[in-house]
N, C-alpha and C positions, 0 to 999 in steps of 0.2 A: 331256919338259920341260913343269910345269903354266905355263898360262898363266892370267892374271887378265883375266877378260872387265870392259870398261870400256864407257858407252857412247857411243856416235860421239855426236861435235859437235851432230848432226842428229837422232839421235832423245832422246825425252822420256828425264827422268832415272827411275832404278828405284832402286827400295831393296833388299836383299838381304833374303830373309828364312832363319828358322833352317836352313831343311832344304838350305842352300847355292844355291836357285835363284833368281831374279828376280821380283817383285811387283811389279804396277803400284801406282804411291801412289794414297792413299782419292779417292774421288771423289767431291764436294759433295752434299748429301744432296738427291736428287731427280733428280743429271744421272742423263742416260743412256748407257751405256756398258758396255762388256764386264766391267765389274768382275763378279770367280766370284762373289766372296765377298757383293753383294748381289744375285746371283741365286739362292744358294741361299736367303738369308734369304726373298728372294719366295718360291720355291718353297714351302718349309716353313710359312709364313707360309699361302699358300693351300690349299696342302691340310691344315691345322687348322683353317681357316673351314671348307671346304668339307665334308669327310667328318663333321665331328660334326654339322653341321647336317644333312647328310645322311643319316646314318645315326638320328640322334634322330628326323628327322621319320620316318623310316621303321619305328620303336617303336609309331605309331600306327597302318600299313597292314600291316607285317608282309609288305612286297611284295619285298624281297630276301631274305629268310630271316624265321625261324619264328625271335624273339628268345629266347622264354622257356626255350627249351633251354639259353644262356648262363646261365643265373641259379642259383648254388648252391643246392638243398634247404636245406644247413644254413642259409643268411642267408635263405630265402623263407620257409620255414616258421615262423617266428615272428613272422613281419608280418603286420598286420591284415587285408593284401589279398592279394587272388592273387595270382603272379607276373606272369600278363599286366595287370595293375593293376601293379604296379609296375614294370611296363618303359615303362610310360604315364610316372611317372616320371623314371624315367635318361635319357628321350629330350629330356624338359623341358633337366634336365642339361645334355644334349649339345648342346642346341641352344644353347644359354645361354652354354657354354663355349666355340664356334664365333665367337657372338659377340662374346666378351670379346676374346677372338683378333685380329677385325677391327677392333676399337676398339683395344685397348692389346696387341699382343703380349707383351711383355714381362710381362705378370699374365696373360695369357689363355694363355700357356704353360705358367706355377705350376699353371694349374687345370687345365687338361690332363695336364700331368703326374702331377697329384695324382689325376685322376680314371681315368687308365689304369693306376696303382700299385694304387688296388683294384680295376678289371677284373682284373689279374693275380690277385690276390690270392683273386678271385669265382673266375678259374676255374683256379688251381692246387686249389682243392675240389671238382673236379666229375672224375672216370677218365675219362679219354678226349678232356680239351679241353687237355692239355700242348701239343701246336703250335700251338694259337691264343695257349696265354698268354704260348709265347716268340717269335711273333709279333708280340704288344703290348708284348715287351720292346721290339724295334728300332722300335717307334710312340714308346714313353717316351724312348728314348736321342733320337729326332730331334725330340720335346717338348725336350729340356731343349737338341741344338744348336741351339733356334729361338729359346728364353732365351737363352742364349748370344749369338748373332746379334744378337737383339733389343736387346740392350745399346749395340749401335753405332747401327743406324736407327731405333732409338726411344727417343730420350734421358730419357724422363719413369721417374720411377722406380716401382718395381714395384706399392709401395704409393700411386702419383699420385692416385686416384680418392677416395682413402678419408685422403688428407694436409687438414689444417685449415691453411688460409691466412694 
C-alpha cells in the first residue's frame, strides 16, 4: 500500500519537486545553508573564474603545456602573427572572460560559452585533438548550467552592463 510522505508538525515545510522527491524551499540570497542547488552555482561559478584566468595567464609562460599545438593551421595561417603571438592573445581572452564571470556571471557565462564553442570548433580541425574537443564539450554544457544557475543568484540581466538607464 503507497503511502504519501507528509511532513511532521516539527520539521520545516518542503515542496515536492518534479522527479517525486522532496526540496528544501529557496533560501534568501546570501544565507548559508545546505541548499545543492547554490552550491553548485558556486561551484561552477568558481571554476570559470578560476581556470580561464588560469589558464590564459598561462598563454604567456607556456608552464603547463606548450599552447600552440591547440591552434588550428587552417585559422593560424592567415594571421599576421605567429601562433605563439596569437595565443598571447586568447590568453588576454581568457583572462578577460574569467573576469566577466566574477563580476556578472550570468554574461560571464555567454562569453564562455561562446568562447569554448570556437575552442571546439579550433580543434575539431586539427587529427588527433577529438578528446580534447569533447572534453570542452562537457566544459560548454557546465558554461551554459552556470547561465542557467545564474539566473536565480544573479538577478541583473544578461545585457546589465551594456543597458542605458
Amino acid at each position: 500500500m503507497a503511502t504519501i510522505d507528509t511532513p511532521s508538525p516539527r520539521s520545516a515545510p518542503s515542496t515536492t519537486d518534479t522527479g517525486g522527491g522532496t526540496a528544501s524551499p529557496p533560501l534568501p540570497r546570501g544565507a548559508v545553508g545546505p541548499d545543492p542547488t547554490r552550491q553548485a552555482y558556486q561551484i561552477l561559478r568558481g571554476a570559470f573564474v578560476l581556470a580561464p584566468i588560469v589558464f590564459g595567464l598561462d598563454k604567456f609562460s607556456n608552464w603547463l603545456v606548450q599552447w600552440d599545438q591547440y591552434l588550428a593551421p587552417t585559422l593560424s595561417d592567415p594571421l599576421p602573427v605567429t601562433p605563439h603571438q596569437a595565443m598571447y592573445v586568447v590568453g588576454v581572452i581568457e583572462v578577460l572572460a574569467g573576469v566577466v564571470v566574477a563580476l556578472h556571471a550570468r554574461l560571464g557565462a555567454v562569453v564562455v560559452a561562446a568562447w569554448l564553442t570556437g575552442i571546439i570548433v579550433n580543434l575539431l580541425l586539427i587529427p588527433g585533438f577529438y578528446d580534447v574537443a569533447l572534453r570542452d564539450v562537457g566544459l560548454l554544457l557546465s558554461a551554459l548550467a552556470l547561465q542557467r544557475l545564474a539566473t536565480r543568484y544573479d538577478p541583473r540581466p544578461v545585457a546589465w552592463p551594456f543597458r542605458r538607464s
